[in-house]
C-alpha positions in Angstrom: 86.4 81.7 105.7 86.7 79.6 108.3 85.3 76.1 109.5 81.6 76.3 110.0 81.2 79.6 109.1 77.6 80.7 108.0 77.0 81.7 104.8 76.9 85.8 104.7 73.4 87.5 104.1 72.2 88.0 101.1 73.1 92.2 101.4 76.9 91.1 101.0 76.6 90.1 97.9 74.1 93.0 96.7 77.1 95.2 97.3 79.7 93.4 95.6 77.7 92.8 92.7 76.4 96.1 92.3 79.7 97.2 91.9 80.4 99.1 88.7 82.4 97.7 86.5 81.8 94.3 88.1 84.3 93.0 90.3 85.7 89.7 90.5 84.8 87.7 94.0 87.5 85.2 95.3 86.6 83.3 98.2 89.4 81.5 99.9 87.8 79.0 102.6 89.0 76.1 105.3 88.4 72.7 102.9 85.8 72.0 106.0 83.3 75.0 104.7 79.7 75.0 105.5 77.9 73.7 102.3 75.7 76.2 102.6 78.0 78.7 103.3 80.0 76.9 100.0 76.7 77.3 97.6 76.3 80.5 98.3 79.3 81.9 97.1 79.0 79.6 94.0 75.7 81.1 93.5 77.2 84.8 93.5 79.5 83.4 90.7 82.6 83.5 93.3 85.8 81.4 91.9 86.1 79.5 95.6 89.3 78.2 96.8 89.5 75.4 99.6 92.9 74.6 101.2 93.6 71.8 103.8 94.8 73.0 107.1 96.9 75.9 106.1 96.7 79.2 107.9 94.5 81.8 106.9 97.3 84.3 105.7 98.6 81.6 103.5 94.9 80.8 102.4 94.7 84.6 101.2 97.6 84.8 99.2 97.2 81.8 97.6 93.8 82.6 96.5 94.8 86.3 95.2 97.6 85.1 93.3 95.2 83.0 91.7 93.3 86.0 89.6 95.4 86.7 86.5 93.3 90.0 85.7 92.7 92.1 89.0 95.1 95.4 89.5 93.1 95.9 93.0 92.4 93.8 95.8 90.0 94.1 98.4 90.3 91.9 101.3 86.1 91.1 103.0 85.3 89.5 106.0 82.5 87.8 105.5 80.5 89.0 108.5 81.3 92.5 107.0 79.5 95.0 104.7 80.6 97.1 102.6 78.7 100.8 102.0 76.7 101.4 98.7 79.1 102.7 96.6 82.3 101.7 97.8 83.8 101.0 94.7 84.0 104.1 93.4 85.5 105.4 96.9 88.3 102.8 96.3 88.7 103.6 92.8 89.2 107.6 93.4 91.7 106.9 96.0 94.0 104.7 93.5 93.5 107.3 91.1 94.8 109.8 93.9 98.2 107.8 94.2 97.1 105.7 97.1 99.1 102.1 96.8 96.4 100.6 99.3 94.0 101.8 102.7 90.6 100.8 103.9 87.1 101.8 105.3 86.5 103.4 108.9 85.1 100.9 110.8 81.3 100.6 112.1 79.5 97.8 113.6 76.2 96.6 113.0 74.6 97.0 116.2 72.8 100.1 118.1 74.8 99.2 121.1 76.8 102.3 122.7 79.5 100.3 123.0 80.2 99.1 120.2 80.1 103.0 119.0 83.4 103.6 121.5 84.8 100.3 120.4 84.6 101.6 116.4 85.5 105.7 117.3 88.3 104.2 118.8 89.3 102.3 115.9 89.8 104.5 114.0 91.0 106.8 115.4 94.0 104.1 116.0 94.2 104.3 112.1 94.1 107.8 111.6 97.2 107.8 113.9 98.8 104.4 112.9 97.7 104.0 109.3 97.4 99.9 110.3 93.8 99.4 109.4 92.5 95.9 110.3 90.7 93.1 108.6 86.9 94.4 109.3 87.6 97.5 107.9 88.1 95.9 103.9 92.0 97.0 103.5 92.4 97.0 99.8 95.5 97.0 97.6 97.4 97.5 94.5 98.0 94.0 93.2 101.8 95.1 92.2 102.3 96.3 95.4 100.7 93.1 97.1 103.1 91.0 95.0 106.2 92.9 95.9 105.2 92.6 99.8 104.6 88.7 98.9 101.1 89.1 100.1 100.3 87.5 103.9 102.2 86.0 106.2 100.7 82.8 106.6 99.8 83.0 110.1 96.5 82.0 111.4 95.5 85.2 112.8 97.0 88.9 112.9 98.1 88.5 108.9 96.0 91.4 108.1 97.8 93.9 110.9 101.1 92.8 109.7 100.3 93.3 106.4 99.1 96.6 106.8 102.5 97.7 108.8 104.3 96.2 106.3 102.3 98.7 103.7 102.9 101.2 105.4 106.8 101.0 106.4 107.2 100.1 102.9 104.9 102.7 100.6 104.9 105.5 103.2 102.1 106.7 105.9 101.3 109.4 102.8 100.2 107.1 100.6 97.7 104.8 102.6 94.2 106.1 101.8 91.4 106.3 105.2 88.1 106.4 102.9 85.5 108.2 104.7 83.0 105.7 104.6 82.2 102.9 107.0 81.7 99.5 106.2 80.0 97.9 109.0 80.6 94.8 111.0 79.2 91.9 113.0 79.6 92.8 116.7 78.7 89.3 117.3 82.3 88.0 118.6 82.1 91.0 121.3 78.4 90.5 122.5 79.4 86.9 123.0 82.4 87.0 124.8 81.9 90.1 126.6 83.1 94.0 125.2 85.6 95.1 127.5 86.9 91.8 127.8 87.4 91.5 124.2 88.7 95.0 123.9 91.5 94.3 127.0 92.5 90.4 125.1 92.8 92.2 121.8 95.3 94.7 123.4 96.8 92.1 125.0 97.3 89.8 122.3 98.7 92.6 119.9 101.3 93.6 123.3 103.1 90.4 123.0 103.1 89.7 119.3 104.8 93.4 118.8 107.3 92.1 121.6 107.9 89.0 119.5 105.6 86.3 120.2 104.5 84.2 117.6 100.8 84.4 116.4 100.5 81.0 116.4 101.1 80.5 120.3 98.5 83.3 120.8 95.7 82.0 118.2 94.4 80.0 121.4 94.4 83.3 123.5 92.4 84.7 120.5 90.2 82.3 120.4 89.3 82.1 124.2 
């Protein structure tokens, strides 16, 4: 989470604590966190981790190499929910062999498009197998540790991570789950669809060409 992020609604954590078994909630969080945002999560019983100006890969992997107990990870945006039942979606698929994968992607919002902007998402990771962030990639912990978890780049940690999957545990073994989680469109209504469709293909252009992330986090965040 970042600074001054509002807390998530009160849905996100039905789902996660109607998961069966329970699950085990790790929030990792910029030190300057909402204090509501902060009571929230300490309300849902979340072990919350708060780091001083450290990119949010690094905050990640810090934070999941904190739990001494989980063999899966699932990595949640917080603007992002996950579908009734999603558990048992992730369980069957590491029963299957599947060393990580994620949800399809939908967005909260009855806008048309925003429907073109998730179709084509995945079918990006039908063809890649490089899911994103918003679509909760999840992972074995043994694998995680042997890929040393994030980069600890600002942004972009959670594509590189998922081509580093990938290359590493073969396109075969990265699970698509058929259900959709289902994201805030807020970051597109406000800045403008197309234009934030053309910046993110812009921004992930030059970073496969070798950019750093962190001279594009301001591109990102224009």
């Amino acid at each position: 989470m970042g600074a001054g992020e509002a807390p998530p609604p009160g849905i996100f954590f039905e789902r996660l604590r109607g998961a069966a078994p329970p699950v085990s909630l790790l929030a990792a969080a910029d030190a300057r966190i909402r204090p509501d945002t902060r009571e929230a999560f300490q309300r849902a019983g979340a072990a919350l981790f708060t780091f001083e100006e450290i990119p949010r890969g690094a905050r990640i992997t810090r934070a999941a190499r904190s739990s001494s107990s989980a063999e899966l990870f699932l990595f949640l945006h917080c603007d992002t929910l996950l579908p009734v039942g999603w558990e048992t979606e992730v369980r069957a698929a590491h029963a299957r062999g599947a060393a990580g994968g994620a949800f399809r992607l939908g967005f909260l919002s009855g806008d048309p498009r925003m429907a073109w902007v998730a179709a084509w998402a995945n079918f990006r990771t039908r063809v890649t197998k490089v899911p994103y962030g918003d679509q909760a990639p999840f992972v074995r912990r043994d694998v995680y540790e042997r890929l040393r978890g994030h980069e600890p780049w600002p942004f972009l940690e959670d594509w590189d991570f998922s081509r580093r999957l990938r290359d590493t545990e073969g396109r075969a073994h990265v699970a698509l789950l058929r259900a959709r989680v289902e994201t805030s469109p807020r970051r597109y209504l406000e800045k403008g669809v197309w234009r934030t469709v053309r910046r993110n293909w812009e921004i992930l252009r030059r970073v496969k060409r070798g950019e750093a992330p962190e001279h594009l986090a301001a591109l990102y965040r224009s």
